[in-house]
N, C-alpha and C positions, 0 to 999 in steps of 0.2 A: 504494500500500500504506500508504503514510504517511496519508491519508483514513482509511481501512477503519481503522488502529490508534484514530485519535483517538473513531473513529464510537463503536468496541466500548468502549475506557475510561470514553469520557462516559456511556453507555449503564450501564457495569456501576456508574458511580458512586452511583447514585440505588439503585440495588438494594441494593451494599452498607451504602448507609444505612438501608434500609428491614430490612434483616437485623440488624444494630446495633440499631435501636431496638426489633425484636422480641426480640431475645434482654436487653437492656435490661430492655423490660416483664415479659418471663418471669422473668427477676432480681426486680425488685419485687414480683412477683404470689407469685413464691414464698416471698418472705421475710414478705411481710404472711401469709400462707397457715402457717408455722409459726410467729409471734407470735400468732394467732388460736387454734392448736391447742393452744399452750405455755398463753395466758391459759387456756383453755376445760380446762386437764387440771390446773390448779391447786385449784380446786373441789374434784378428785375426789381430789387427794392427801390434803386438809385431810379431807374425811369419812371417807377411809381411815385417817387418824392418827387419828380421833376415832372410829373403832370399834375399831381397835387397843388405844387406850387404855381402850377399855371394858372389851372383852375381858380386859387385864393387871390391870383394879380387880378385875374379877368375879374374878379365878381367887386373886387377890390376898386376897380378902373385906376389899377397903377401902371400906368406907360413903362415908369420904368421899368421896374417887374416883370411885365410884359415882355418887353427890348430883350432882357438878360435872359429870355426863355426860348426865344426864338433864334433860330441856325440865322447868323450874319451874314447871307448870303443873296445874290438874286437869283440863285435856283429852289428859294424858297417858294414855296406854291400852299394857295389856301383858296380853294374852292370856298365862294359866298354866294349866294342866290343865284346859284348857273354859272358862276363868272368866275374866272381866274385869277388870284391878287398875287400875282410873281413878285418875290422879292421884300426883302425885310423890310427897307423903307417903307414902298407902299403900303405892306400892311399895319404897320402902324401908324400910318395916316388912316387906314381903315376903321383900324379900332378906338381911334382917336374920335372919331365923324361919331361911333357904333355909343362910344359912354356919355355921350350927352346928353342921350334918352337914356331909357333903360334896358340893360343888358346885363344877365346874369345867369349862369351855368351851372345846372342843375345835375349832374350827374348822378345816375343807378350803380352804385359802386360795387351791389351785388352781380351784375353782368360784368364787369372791368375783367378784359383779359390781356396779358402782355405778352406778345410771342415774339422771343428771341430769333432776330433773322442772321443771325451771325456774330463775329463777334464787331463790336460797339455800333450796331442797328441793331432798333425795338420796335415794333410797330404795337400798338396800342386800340383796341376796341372797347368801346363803351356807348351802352346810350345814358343819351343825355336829354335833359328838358331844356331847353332855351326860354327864357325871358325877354323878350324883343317889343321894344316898343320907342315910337319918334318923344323928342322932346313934346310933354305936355300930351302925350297921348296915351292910352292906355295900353298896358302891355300884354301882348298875346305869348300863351304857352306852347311851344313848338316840341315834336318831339323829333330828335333826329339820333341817328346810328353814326357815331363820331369815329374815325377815326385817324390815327394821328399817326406819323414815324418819326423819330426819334434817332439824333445819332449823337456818338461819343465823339467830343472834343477837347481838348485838351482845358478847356475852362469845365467839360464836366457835358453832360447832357443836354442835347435841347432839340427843339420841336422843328423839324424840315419840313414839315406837310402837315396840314390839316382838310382834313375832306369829309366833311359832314355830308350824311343822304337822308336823307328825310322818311322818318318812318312812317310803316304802312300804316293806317288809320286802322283800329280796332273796332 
């Protein structure tokens, strides 16, 4: 009996090392496995604070705010009622015109989705309620399917597109 014990020991020695180093591996694999997830969901914090903070200039009607959110650029593009507003100047001459009535952006932040297009491009979906209305006039509730792309620059995140569609009526 005393054979048959040493047999089973030696026998189960080698397994329980091979059980160790798999749960071992499994420890590592899972820890690299939530640094990967942690780095890769950093991105989508940073675009979500930089549409948040859009959101708070626009309803804000702070220009500058505004300015520091939008890509410097004239391949900037923002779809308004049909029309193309190329270009950071113009649009905020736009949105300059847009705060003298009332304008104010309501976003469904239970739809908010940010799909990473690469690395530093985000494009961003959300609907949103709009508040629009002329100076001295009442403001209509609009509802539209917003979405935005976003690219990394060296000052940090900011908005290259806006192209709001107008949702379907319920």
């Amino acid at each position: 009996m005393g054979y048959r014990s040493n047999w089973t020991v030696n026998r189960l020695g080698p397994c329980r090392r091979s059980i160790a180093n798999v749960l071992i591996a499994s420890t590592v694999i899972m820890a690299i496995s939530f640094t990967i997830k942690s780095a890769a969901a950093q991105p989508e914090k940073e675009v979500r604070a930089t549409f948040d903070g859009f959101v708070a200039a626009q309803n804000a009607h702070d220009i500058k705010a505004v300015e520091a959110s939008l890509l410097a650029s004239p391949d900037f593009l923002w779809i308004t009622r049909g029309m193309p507003v190329w270009g950071h100047d113009a649009a905020l001459k736009r949105f300059t015109a847009l705060y003298e009535g009332t304008w104010r952006l309501d976003p469904d932040i239970s739809g908010l989705k940010i799909m990473m297009l690469g690395d530093g491009m985000a494009q961003i979906y959300v609907p949103i309620t709009f508040a629009i209305g002329a100076p001295g006039q009442a403001a209509q509730q609009i509802k539209f399917l917003m979405n935005q792309v976003l690219v990394k620059t060296p000052a940090g995140w900011k908005v290259s597109s806006i192209l709001p569609i107008p949702a379907p009526t319920q």
